[in-house]
DRENTORKOL-3810 file (N, C-alpha, C; in nm, 4 decimals):
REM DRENTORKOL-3810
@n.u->0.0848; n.v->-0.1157; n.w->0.0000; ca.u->0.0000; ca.v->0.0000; ca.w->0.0000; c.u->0.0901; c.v->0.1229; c.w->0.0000
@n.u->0.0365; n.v->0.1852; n.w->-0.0830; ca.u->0.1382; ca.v->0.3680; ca.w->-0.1446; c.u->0.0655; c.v->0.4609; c.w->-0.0576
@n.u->-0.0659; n.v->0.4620; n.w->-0.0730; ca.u->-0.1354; ca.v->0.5716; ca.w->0.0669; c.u->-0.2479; c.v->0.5576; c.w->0.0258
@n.u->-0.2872; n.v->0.6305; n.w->0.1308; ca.u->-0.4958; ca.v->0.6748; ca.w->0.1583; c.u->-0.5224; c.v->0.7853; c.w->0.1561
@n.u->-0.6044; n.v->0.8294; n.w->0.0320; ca.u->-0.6692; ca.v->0.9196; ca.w->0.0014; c.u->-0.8150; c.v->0.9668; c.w->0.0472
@n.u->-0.8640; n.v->1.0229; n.w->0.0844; ca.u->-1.0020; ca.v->1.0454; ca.w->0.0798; c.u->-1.0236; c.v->1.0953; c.w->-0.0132
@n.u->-1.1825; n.v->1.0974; n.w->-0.1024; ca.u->-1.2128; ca.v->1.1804; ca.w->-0.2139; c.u->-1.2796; c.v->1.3099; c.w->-0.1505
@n.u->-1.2720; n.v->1.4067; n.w->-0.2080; ca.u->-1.3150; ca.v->1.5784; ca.w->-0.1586; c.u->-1.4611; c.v->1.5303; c.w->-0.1112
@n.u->-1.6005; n.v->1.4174; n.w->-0.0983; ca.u->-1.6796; ca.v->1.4538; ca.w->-0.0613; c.u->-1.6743; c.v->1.3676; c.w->0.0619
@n.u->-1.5466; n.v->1.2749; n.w->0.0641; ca.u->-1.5071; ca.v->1.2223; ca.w->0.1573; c.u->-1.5890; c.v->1.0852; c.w->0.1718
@n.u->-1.6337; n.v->1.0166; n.w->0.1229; ca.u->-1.7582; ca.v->0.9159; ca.w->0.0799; c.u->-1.6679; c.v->0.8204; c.w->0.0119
@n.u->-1.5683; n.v->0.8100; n.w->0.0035; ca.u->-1.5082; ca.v->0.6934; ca.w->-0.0536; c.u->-1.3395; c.v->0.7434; c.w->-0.0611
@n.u->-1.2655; n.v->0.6553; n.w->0.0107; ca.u->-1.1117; ca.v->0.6196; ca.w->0.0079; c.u->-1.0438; c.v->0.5521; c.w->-0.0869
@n.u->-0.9604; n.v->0.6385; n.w->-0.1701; ca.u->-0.8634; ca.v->0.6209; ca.w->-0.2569; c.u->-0.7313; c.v->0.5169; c.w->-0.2016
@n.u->-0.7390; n.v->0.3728; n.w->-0.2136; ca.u->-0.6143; ca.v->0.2500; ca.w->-0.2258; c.u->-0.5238; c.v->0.2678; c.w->-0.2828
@n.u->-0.4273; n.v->0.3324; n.w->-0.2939; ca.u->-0.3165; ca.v->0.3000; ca.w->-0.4139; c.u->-0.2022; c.v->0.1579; c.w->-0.3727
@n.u->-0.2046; n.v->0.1039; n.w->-0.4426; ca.u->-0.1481; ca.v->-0.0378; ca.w->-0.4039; c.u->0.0013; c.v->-0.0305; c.w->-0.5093
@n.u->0.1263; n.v->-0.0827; n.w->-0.4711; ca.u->0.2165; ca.v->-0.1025; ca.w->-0.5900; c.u->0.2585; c.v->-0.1826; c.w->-0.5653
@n.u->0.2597; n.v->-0.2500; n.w->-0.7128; ca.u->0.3001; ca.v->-0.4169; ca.w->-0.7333; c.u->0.4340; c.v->-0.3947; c.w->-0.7492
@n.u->0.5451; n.v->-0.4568; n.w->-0.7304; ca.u->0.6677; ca.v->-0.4424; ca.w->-0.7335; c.u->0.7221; c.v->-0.5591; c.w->-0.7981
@n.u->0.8099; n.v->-0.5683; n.w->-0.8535; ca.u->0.9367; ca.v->-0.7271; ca.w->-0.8972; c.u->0.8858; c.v->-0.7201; c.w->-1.0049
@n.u->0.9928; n.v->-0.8420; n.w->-1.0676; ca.u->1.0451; ca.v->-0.8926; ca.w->-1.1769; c.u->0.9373; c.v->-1.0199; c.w->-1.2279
@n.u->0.9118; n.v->-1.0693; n.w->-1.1297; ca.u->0.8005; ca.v->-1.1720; ca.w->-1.1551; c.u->0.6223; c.v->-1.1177; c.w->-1.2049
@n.u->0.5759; n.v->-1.1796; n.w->-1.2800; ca.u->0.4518; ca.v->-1.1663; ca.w->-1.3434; c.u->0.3443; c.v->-1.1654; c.w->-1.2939
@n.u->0.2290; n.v->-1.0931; n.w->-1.2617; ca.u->0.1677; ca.v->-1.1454; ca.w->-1.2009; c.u->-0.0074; c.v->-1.1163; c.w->-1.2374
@n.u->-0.1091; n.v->-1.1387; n.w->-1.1884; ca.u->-0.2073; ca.v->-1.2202; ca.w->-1.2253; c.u->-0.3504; c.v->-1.0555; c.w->-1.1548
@n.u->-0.2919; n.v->-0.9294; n.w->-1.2776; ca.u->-0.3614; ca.v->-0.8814; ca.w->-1.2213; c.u->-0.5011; c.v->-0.8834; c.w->-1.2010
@n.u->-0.5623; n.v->-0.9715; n.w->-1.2952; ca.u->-0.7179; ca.v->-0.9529; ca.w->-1.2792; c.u->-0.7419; c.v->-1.0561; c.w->-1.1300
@n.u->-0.6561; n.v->-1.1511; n.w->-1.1172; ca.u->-0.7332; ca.v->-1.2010; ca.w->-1.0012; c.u->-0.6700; c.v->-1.1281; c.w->-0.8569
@n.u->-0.5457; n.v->-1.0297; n.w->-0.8736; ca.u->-0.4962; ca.v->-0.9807; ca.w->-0.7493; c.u->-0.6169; c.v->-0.8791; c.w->-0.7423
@n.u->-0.6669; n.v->-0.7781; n.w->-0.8622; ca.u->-0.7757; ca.v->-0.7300; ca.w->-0.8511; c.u->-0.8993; c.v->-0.7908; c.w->-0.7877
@n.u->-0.9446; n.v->-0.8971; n.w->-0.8059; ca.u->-1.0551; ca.v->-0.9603; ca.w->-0.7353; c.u->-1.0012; c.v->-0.9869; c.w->-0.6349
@n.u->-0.9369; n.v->-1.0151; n.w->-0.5664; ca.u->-0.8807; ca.v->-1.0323; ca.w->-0.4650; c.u->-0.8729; c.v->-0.9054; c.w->-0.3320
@n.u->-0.8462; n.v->-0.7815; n.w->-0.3852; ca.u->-0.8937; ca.v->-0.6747; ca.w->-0.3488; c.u->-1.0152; c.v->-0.6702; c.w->-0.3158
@n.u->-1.1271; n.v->-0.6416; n.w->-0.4301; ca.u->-1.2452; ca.v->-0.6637; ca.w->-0.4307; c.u->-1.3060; c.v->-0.7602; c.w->-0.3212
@n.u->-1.2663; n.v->-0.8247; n.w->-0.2889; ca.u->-1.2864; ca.v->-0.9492; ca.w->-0.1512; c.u->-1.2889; c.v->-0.8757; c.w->-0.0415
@n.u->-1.1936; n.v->-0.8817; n.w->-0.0314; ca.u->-1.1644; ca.v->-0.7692; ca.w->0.1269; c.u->-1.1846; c.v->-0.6525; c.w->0.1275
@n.u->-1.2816; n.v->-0.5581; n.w->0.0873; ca.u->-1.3249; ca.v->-0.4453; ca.w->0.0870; c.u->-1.4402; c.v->-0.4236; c.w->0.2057
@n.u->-1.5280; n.v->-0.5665; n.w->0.2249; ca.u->-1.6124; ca.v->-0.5612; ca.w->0.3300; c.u->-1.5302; c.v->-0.5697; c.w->0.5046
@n.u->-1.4558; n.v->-0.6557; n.w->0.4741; ca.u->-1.3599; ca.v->-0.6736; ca.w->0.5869; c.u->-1.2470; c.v->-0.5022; c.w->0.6416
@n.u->-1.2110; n.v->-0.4859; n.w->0.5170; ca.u->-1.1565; ca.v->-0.3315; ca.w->0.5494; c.u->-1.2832; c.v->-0.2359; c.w->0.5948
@n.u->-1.3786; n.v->-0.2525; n.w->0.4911; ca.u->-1.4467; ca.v->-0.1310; ca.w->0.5699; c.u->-1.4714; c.v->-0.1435; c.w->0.7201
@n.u->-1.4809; n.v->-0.2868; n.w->0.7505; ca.u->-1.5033; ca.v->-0.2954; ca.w->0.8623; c.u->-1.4199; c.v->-0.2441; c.w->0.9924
@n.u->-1.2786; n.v->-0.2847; n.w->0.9187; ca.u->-1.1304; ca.v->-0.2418; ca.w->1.0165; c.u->-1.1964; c.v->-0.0545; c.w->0.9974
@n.u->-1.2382; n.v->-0.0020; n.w->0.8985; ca.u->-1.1880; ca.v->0.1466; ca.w->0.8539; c.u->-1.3489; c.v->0.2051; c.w->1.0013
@n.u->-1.3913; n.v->0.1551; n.w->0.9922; ca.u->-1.5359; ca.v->0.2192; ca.w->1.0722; c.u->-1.5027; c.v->0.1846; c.w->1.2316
@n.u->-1.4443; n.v->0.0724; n.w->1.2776; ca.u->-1.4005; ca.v->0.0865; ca.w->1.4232; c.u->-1.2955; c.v->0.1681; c.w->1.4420
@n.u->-1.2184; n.v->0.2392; n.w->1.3496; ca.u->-1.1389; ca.v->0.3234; ca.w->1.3850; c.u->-1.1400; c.v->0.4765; c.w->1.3473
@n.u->-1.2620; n.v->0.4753; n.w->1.2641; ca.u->-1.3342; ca.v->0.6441; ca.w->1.2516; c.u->-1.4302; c.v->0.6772; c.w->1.3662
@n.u->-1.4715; n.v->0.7938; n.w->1.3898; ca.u->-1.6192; ca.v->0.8142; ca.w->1.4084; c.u->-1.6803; c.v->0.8893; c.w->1.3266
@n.u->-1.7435; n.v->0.8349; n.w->1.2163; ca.u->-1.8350; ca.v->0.8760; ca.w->1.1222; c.u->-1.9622; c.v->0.7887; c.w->1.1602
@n.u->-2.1061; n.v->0.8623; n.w->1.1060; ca.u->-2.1839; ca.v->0.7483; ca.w->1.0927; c.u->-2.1782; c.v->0.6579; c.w->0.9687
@n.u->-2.1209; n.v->0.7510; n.w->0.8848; ca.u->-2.1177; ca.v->0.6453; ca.w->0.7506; c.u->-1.9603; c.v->0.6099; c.w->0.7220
@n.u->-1.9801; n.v->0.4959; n.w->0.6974; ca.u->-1.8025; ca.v->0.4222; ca.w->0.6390; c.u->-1.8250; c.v->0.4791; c.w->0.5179
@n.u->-1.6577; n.v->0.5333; n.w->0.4468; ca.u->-1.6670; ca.v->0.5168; ca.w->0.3280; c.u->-1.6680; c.v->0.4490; c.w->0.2370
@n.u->-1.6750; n.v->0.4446; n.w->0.1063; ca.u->-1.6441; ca.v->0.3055; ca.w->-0.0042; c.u->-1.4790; c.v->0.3196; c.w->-0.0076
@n.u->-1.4532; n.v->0.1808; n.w->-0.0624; ca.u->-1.3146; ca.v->0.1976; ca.w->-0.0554; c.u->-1.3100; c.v->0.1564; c.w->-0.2314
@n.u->-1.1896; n.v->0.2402; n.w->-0.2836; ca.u->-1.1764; ca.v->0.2087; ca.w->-0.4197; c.u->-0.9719; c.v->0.1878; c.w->-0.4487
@n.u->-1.0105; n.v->0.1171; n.w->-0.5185; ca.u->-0.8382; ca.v->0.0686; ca.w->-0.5271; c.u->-0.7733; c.v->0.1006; c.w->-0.6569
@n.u->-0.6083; n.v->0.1661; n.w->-0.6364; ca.u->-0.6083; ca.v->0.2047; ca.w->-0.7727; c.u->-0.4184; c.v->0.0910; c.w->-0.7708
@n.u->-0.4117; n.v->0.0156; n.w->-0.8650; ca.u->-0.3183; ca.v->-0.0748; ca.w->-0.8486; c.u->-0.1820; c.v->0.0158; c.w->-0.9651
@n.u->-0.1222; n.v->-0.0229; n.w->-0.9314; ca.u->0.0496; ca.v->0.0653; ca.w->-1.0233; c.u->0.1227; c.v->-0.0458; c.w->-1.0143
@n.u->0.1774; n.v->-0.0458; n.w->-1.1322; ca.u->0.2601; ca.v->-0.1287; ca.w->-1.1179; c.u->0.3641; c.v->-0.0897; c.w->-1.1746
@n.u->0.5142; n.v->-0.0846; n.w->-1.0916; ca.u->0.6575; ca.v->-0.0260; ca.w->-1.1025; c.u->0.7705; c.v->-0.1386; c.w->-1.1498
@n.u->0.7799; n.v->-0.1172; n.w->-1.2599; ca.u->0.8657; ca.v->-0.2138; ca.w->-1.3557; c.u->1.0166; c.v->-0.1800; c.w->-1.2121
@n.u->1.1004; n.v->-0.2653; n.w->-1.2310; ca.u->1.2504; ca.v->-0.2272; ca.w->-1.1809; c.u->1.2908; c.v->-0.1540; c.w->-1.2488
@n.u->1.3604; n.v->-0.1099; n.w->-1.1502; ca.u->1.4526; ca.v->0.0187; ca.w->-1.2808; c.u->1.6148; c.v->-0.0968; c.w->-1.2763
@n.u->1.6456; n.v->-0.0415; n.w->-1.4553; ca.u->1.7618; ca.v->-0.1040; ca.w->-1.4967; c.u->1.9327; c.v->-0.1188; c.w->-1.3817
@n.u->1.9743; n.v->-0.2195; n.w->-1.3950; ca.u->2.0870; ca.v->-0.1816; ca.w->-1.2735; c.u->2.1572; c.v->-0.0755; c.w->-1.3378
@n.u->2.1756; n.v->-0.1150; n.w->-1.4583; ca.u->2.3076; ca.v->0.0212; ca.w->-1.5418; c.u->2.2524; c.v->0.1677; c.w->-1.5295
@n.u->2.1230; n.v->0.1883; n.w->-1.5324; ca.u->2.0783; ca.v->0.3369; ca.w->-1.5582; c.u->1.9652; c.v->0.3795; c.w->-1.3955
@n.u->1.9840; n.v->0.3455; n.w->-1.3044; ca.u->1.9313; ca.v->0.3598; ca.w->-1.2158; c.u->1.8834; c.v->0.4856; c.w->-1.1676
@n.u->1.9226; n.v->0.6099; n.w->-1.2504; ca.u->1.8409; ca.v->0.6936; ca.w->-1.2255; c.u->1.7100; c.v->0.7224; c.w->-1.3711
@n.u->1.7069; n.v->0.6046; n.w->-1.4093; ca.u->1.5900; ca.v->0.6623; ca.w->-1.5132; c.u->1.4844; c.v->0.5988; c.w->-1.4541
@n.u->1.3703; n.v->0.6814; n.w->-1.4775; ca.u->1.2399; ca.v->0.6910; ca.w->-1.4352; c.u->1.1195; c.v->0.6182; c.w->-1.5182
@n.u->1.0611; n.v->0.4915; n.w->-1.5284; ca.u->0.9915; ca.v->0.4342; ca.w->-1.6441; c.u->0.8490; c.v->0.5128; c.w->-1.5614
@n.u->0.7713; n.v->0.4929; n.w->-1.6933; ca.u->0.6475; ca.v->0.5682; ca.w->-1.6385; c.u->0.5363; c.v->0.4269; c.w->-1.6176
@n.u->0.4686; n.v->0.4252; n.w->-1.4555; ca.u->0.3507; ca.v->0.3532; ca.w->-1.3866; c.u->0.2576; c.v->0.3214; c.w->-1.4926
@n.u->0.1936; n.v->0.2324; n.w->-1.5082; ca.u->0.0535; ca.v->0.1782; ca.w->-1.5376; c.u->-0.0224; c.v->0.2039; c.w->-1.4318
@n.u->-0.1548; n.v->0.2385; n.w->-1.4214; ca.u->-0.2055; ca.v->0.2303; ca.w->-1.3545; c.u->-0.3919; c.v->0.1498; c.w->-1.3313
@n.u->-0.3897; n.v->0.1402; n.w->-1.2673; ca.u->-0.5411; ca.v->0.0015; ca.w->-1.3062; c.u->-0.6480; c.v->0.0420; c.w->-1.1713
@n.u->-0.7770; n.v->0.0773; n.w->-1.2258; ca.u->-0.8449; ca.v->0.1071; ca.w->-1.1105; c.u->-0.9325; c.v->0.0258; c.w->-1.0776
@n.u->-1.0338; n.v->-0.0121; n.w->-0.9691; ca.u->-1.1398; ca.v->-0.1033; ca.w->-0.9556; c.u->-1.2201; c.v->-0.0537; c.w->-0.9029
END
């Protein structure tokens, strides 16, 4: 997890998640997988607010290629994938 956003009407929390490594991986089901535990988070997110309403939670996934060993200061540009 990269951070938590609230959106300006405050009704739903921005996930940013980053996938990291060299290995491949299986975003539509890490996406559903998210999607799973959204009831369980809201749940963690509401015993530790006091709102009457929980927000929605929405997830935005990035995924950060490695950067090259030889050129380590170049910057590849994120994908990003929302749900």
């Amino acid at each position: 997890m990269v951070s938590v956003t609230p959106f300006p009407d405050a009704s739903r929390l921005l996930i940013l998640v980053s996938v990291e490594g060299d290995d491949p991986i299986d975003v539509q089901r890490l996406l559903a997988t998210l999607r799973d535990l959204r009831p369980v988070l809201r749940q963690e997110i509401s015993m530790e607010i006091n709102r009457q309403r929980t927000p929605e939670i929405v997830f935005d996934l990035i995924h950060d290629p490695p950067t090259p060993s030889f050129h380590p200061s170049s910057s590849a540009d994120s994908s990003l994938v929302s749900i």
